[in-house]
PATOR-926500 format. One line per 5 residues: number of its first residue (from 1); their letters; for each residue x, z, y of C-alpha. Coordinates in pm, whole numbers. Each point is the difference from the previous one (the first is absolute). Example, Ala and Ser with C-alpha at 12.3 -4.5 7.8 and 13.67 -1.06 7.14 Angstrom:
2
1> AS> 1230:780:-450; 137:-66:344 $
This chain:
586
1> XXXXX> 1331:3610:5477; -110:-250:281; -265:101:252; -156:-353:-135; -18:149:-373 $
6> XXXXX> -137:286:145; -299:-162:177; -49:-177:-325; -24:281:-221; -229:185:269 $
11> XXXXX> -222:-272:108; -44:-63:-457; -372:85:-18; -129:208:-315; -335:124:-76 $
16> XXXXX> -134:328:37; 56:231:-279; -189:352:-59; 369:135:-33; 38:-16:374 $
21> XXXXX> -248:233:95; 262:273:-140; 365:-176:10; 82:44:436; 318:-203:-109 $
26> XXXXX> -171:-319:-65; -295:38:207; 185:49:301; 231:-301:-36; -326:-156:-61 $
31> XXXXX> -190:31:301; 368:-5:229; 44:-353:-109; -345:-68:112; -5:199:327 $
36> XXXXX> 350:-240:59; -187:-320:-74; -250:128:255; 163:89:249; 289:-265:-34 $
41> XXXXX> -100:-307:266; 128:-244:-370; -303:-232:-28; 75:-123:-300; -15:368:-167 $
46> XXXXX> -322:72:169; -191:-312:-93; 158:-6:-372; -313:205:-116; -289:-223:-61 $
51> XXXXX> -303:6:-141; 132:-88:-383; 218:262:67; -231:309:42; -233:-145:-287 $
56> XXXXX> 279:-6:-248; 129:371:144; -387:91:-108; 7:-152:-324; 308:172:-79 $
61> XXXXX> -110:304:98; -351:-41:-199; 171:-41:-314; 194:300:54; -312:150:45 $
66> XXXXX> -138:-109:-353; 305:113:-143; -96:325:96; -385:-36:-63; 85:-133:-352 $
71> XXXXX> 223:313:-73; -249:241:92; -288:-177:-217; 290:-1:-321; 51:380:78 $
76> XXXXX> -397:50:6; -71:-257:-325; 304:231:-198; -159:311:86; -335:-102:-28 $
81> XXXXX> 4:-240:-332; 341:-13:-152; -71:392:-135; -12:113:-331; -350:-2:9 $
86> XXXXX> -107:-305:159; -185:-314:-196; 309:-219:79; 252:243:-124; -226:42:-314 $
91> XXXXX> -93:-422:-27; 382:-79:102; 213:239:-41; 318:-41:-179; -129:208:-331 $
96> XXXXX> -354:-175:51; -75:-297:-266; 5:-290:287; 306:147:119; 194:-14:-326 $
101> XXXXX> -165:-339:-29; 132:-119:317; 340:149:-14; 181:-284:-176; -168:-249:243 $
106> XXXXX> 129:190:274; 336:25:-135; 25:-371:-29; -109:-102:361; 203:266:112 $
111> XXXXX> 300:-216:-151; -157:-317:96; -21:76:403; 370:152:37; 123:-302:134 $
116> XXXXX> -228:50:315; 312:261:63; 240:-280:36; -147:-85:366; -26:374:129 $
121> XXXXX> 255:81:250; 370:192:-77; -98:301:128; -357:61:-150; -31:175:-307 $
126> XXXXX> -237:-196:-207; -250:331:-101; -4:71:363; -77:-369:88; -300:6:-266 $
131> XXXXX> -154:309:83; -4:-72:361; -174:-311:-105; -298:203:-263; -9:220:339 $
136> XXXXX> -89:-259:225; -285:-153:-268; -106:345:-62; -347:-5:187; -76:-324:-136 $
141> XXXXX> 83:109:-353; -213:337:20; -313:-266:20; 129:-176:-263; 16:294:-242 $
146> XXXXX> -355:72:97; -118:-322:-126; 231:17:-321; -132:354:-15; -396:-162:-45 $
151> XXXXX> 117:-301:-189; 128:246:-294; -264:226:49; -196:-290:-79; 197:-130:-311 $
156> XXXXX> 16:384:-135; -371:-58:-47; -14:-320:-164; 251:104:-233; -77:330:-113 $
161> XXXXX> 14:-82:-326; 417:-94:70; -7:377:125; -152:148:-236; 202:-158:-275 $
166> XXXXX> 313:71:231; -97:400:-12; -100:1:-360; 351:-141:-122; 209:228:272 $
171> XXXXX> -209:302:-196; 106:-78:-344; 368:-64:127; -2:370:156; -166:135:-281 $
176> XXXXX> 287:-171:-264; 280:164:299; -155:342:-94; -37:38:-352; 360:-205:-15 $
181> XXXXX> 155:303:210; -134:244:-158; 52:-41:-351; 350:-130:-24; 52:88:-338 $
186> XXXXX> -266:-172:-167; -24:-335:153; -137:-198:-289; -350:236:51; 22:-4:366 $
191> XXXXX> -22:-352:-31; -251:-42:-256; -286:238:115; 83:-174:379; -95:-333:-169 $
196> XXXXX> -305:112:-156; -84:207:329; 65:-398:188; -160:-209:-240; -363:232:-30 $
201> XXXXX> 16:17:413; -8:-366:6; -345:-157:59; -26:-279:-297; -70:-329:248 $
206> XXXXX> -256:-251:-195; 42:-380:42; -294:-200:64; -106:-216:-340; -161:-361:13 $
211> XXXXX> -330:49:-227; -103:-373:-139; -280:-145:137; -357:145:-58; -221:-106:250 $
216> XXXXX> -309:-258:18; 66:-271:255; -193:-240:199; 81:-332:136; -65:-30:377 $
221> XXXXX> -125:-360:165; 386:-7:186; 159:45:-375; 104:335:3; -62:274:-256 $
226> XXXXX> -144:323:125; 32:258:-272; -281:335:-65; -147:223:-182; -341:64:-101 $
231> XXXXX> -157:347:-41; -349:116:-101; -312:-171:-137; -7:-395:-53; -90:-242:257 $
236> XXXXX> -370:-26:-160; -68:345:-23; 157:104:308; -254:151:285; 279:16:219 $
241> XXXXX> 336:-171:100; 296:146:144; 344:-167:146; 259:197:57; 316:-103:177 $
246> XXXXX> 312:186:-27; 254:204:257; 359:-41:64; 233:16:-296; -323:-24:-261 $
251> XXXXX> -169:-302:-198; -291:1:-210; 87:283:-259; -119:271:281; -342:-49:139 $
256> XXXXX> -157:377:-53; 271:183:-170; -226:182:-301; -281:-200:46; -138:14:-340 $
261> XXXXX> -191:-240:-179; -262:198:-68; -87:80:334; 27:-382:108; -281:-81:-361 $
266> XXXXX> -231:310:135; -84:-153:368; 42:-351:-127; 295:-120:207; 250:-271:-38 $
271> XXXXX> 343:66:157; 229:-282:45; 335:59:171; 284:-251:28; 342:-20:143 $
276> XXXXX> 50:-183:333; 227:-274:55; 366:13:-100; -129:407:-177; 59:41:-405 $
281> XXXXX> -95:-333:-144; -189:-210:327; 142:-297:128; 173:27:341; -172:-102:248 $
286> XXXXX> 125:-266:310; -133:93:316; -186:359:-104; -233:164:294; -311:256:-19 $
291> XXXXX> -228:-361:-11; 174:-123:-328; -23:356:-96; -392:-31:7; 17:-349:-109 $
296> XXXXX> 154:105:-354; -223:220:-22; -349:-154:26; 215:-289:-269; 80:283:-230 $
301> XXXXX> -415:112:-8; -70:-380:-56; 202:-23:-263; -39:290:-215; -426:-39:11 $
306> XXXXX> -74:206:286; -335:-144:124; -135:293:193; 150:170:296; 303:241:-73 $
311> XXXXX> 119:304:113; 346:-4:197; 156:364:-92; 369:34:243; 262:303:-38 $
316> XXXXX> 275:77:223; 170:-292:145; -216:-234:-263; -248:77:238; 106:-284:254 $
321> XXXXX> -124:-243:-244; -349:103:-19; 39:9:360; 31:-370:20; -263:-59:-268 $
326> XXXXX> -291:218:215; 106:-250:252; 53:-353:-172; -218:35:-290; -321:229:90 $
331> XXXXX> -250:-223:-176; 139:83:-346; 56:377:59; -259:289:-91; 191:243:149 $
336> XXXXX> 325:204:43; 168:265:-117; 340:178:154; 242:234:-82; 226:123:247 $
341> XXXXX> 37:-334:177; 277:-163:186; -45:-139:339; 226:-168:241; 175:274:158 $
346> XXXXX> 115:-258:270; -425:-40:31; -17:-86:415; -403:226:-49; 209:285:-113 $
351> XXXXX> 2:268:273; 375:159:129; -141:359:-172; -116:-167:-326; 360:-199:-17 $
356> XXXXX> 171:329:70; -189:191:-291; 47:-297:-246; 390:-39:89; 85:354:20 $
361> XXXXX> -125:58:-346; 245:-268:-166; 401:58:-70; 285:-162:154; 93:-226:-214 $
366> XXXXX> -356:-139:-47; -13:-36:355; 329:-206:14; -147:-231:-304; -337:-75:214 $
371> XXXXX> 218:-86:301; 216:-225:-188; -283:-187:-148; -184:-44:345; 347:-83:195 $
376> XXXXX> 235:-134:-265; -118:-32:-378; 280:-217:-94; 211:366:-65; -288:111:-210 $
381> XXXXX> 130:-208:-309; 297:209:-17; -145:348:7; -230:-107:-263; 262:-125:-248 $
386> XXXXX> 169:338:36; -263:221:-68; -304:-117:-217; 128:-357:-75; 350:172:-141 $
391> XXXXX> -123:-11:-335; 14:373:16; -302:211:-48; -68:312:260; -233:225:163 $
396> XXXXX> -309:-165:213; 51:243:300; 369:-158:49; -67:-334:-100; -281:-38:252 $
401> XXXXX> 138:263:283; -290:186:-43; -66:378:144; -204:149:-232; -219:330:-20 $
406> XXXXX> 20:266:-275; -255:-175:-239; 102:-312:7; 312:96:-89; -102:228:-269 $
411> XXXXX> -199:-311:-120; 283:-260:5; 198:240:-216; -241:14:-290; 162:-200:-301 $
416> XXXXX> -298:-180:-39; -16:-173:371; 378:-43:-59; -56:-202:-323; -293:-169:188 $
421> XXXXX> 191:-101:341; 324:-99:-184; -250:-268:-192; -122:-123:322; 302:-57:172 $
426> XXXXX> 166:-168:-288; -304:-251:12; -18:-27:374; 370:-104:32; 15:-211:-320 $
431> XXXXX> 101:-285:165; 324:145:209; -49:-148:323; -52:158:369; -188:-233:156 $
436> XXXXX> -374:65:-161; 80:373:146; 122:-127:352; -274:-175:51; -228:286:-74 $
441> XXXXX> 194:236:224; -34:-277:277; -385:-13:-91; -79:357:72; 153:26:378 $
446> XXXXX> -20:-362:145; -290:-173:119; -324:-38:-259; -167:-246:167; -278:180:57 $
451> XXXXX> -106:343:77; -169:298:-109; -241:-44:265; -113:-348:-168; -176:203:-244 $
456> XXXXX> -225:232:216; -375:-105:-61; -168:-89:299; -206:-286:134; 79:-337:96 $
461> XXXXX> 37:-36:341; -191:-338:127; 151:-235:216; -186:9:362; -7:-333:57 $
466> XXXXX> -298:-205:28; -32:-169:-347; 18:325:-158; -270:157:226; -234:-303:-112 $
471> XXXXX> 42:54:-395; -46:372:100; -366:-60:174; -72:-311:-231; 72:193:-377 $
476> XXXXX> 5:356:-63; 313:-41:-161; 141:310:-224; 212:244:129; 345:-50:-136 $
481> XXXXX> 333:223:-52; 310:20:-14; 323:205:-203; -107:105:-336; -320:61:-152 $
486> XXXXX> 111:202:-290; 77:397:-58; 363:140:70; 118:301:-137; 302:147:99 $
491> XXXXX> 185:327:-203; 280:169:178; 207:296:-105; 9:254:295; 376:105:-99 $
496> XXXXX> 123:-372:-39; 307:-79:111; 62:-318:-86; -337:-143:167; -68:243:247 $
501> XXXXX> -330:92:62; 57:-156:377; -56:-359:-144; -339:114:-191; -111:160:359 $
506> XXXXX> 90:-309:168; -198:-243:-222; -302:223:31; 25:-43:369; 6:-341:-64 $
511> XXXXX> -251:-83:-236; -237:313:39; -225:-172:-257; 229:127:-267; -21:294:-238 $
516> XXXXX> 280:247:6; 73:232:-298; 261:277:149; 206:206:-304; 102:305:126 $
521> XXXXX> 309:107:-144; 67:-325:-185; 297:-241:23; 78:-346:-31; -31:-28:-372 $
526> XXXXX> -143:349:-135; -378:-147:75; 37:-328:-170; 224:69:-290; -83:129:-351 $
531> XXXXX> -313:193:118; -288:-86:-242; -254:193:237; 156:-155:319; -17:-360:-150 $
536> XXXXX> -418:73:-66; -66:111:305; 96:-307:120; -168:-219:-229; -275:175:92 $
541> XXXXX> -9:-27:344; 37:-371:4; -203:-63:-336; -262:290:67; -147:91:-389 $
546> XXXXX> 178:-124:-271; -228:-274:-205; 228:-158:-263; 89:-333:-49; -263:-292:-16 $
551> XXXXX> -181:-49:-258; 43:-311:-155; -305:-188:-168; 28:-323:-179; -305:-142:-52 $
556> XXXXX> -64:-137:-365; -216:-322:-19; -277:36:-267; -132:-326:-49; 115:-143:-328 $
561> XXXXX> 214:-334:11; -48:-362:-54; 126:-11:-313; -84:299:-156; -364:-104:66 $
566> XXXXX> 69:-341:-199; 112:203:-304; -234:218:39; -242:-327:7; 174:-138:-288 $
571> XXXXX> -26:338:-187; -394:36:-5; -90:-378:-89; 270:95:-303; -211:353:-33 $
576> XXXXX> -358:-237:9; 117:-280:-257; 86:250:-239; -283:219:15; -200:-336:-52 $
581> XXXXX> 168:-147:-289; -26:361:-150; -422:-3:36; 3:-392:-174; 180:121:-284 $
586> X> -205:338:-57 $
């Protein structure tokens, strides 16, 4: 070998590995060649290491340093999460159920990306090549597991009732493994008494039936039809009106649940309900707000006779619509009555501690369904069609992601709300389309146009200007006010979930003028539903004594008509000529 090949081979820079801290053979050679480049009076060999040159040696020697980083945060992530125990082993493990799902996938990209081993040196073994790649993305990947971590955390909720269908069919498959194992010899009963044993564990799923149209419908002045039903005494007997508007996934059939009509003839009320646009057998409606709201309302009292002021009675999330008409039609109300109601929970007046007690109350998945309809309601179409639009029949608590206590549960298992709810969902969602419901979702947490505040009484402030001061000192003008006039009364179930008592707190703050009813130890529905006594009360409170319907007189006119007087003329001049004739001849 030449000296010339030699200077070549020791003047070849390389970077700094960790290796030479222990190998003397290498790291010698190392720093010789540079102590001879030193010391050497050779110019060019002195001045050959610029600036690019000791940012590239860096560079080099950061990645090295990643390479390392990234194998100590694999070794921590696989003794950490990739345990028997962990969620991801569990979620994605090969025996889990996305695992087997994803095996075949895997198995086919797998086969897809060999040819990327084409371009990969001689020398490398292709495994080796891709782990040190998965080594040197390891750090980056442990974040990205964190986030898939929440994401499926997050679609475990929405579809529990995938999971729970999942568990319930890997049950009966273990429990057909057992009895087929351990009677051998008699298969035909094994398998007989495991199909009964399936068939009586399976929860008989009801499909939603299309009634035929029942209800009485008025025409609006923009040509739509706005369907309701009428409850009660009639319109000329009635001492008192009532409009009730329903909730989410209700029409008309609700109002009161067990309201009887008894109750309604005793105190003398009429109680109207009707289904809101695009609900059971109402018209959709083209650009629906809280002001139409109101507007079909007051339309709907024209129409059906209502010539005194009504009541406006709200429940639950129906609540938001006599909301709107406290604020847009106060002259026609005579008061209001509210059951657990639904406020904005977005409200801007709501305090950080009431929005923390109202939130904290609600599930997951509920919370997931108000974000989407505040940030992106298109997506809400497509839950809906898979749960309550499915055509399927199942329980309220899923349907609606609702936490619910002990009573209301109890309550929504009776046979008799079953049969009742099943009704009114098959009537709300006669018509098979999403949008009526998106647009009420949207409703409860955007912007109402106006706020609670609106409907605080106070007094009129006066302007301070000078023509105002004039009419002040010139008239004694009457004071004047502003928010509604009328009674509110507000009943809220201390142990609802659903509603939590947060909102009720917060309207009181609010609107101090109105009258709270606190249940103790009732829920969302337990209160309102099926309870005779309960449903009195109430009528009382807002009715005071009962009085009966109306009496109705009709007033008879006495006075004998024109031509009964003429025959009655005619009759006594026949009367007189006969007598007469009857004297002449005697």
């Amino acid at each position: 070998m030449s000296d010339t090949d030699t200077e070549t081979d020791t003047d070849r820079r390389r970077p700094w590995r960790p290796n030479d801290l222990v190998d003397d053979a290498v790291r010698i050679p190392y720093a010789g060649a540079v102590g001879a480049d030193m010391n050497s009076g050779n110019g060019n060999a002195g001045g050959s290491e610029t600036l690019k040159d000791h940012v590239t040696e860096f560079l080099k020697a950061a990645a090295e340093i990643s390479v390392a980083f990234g194998k100590g945060c694999c070794d921590i992530v696989k003794q950490s999460l990739w345990n028997p125990d962990s969620f991801l082993v569990r979620k994605f493990g090969k025996d889990s159920y996305i695992g087997r799902k994803l095996r075949g996938p895997c198995r086919r990209l797998r086969r897809e990306l060999r040819f990327f081993n084409e371009f990969l040196p001689e020398d490398k073994d292709p495994v080796h090549s891709w782990l040190e790649f998965s080594e040197v993305q390891s750090a980056v990947g442990f974040c990205c597991l964190v986030a898939v971590k929440m994401w499926f955390e997050l679609l475990a909720r929405i579809r529990l009732d995938l999971v729970a269908e999942i568990g319930v069919k890997k049950e009966k498959r273990s429990e057909i493994a057992v009895e087929l194992s351990t009677d051998m010899a008699n298969n035909s009963a094994a398998l007989s008494v495991t199909t009964e044993r399936t068939s009586s564990s399976t929860p008989e799923i009801k499909k939603v039936y299309l009634h035929p149209p029942s209800a009485n419908r008025v025409v609006l002045p923009d040509g739509r039809y706005l369907a309701y039903k009428e409850q009660g005494v009639p319109a000329d007997r009635a001492r008192f009106s009532v409009i009730m508007p329903h909730s989410f996934l209700s029409s008309r059939l609700a109002g009161i649940p067990g309201l009887k009509a008894s109750q309604l003839e005793e105190f003398g009320v009429r109680w109207l309900t009707y289904d809101l646009p695009g609900f059971g057998e109402s018209d959709p409606h083209p650009r629906r707000n809280l002001e139409s709201s109101a507007s079909d309302m007051s339309l709907l009292a024209n129409a059906v006779g209502v010539n005194d002021r009504f009541w406006v009675v709200g429940y639950s999330s129906g609540s938001i619509h006599a909301w709107a008409a406290l604020r847009y039609i106060p002259d026609k109300l005579a008061g209001a009555a509210m059951f657990a109601p639904m406020v904005n929970p977005y409200d801007p007046l709501m305090t950080r501690e009431e929005k923390r007690r109202t939130w904290e109350k609600w599930t997951g998945k509920k919370k997931f369904m108000y974000f989407l309809s505040r940030r992106f309601p298109k997506f809400l179409a497509y839950f809906y069609h898979r749960s309550f639009l499915s055509g399927k029949h199942d329980q309220i608590d899923k349907w609606l992601s609702l936490s619910l206590g002990k009573r209301d549960k109890a309550l929504i298992e009776d046979p008799i709300y079953e049969e009742f709810w099943q009704r009114d969902v098959e009537e709300s969602i006669r018509q098979g389309i999403a949008k009526p419901f998106v647009e009420e979702a949207i409703l409860q947490v955007s912007n109402w146009g106006f706020s609670l505040a609106d409907l605080k009484l106070q007094k009129k402030t006066r302007g301070k200007d000078i023509l105002n001061w004039l009419k002040s000192m010139l008239s004694e003008a009457q004071q004047e006010y502003t928010g509604f006039l009328g009674p509110i009364h507000i009943w809220q179930g201390m142990d609802d979930r659903v509603v939590p008592p947060s909102m009720t707190d917060f309207v009181h703050r609010v609107l101090p003028g109105a009258a709270v009813h606190k249940l103790p130890y009732e829920g969302h529905f337990t209160y309102l539903y099926f309870c005779d006594e309960c449903h009195r009360q109430i009528l009382t409170t807002l009715f005071g004594i009962p009085q009966g319907p109306r009496n109705v007189t009709i007033e008879v006119n006495q006075s004998p008509l024109q031509g009964d007087t003429e025959e009655q003329e005619e009759s006594t001049l026949d009367d007189s000529a006969t007598q007469t004739e009857g004297q002449d001849s005697f």
